[in-house]
N, C-alpha and C positions, 0 to 999 in steps of 0.2 A: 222127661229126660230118660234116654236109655241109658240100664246101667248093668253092669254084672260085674261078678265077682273076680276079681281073675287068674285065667288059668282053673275057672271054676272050683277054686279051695276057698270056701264058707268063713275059711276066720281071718281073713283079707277085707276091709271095709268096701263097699260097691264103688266104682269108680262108673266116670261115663265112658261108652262103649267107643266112640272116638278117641279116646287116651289111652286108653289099650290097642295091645298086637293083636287082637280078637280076629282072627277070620269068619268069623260073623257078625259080620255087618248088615245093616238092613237096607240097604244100599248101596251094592259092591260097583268101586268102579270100573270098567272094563276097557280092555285094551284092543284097538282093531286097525287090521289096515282098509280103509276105504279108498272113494274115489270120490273127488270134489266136483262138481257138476256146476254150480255157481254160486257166486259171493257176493250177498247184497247188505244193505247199510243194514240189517239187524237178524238176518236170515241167512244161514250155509244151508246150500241142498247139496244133499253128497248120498252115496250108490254104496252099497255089501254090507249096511252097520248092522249090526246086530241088535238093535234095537228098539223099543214101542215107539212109536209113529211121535213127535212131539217131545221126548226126550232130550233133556239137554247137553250141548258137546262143552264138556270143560276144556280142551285144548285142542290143539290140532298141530303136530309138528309132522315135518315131510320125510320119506323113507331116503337116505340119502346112499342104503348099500354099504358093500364093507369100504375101506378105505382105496384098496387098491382097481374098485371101479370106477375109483370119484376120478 
């Protein structure tokens, strides 16, 4: 389990690194606009992501602009 301290003050008991506001995480999840190329029963391919080949996409919501272009 990852744990630290937090806020990094030593006389706080370790907590895990997921229940803290820790900006260090060992696995940040990131934010991007891509483009969706296609949608099969267990496979998204999509285009700009910024990331390692095999990666996995936690969510996918569509850019829908401010309101007064909807």
């Amino acid at each position: 389990m990852l744990s630290v301290h937090p806020r990094g003050y030593m006389n706080r008991p370790r907590t895990g690194v997921f229940a803290t506001r820790s900006p260090d995480r060992p696995n940040p999840i990131g934010l991007h606009a891509l483009v969706t190329e296609t949608v099969e029963v267990e496979t998204i391919t999509v285009h700009n992501l910024e990331a390692i080949d095999g990666t996995p996409i936690l969510d996918i919501k569509p850019i829908l602009g401010r309101l007064r272009e909807r």
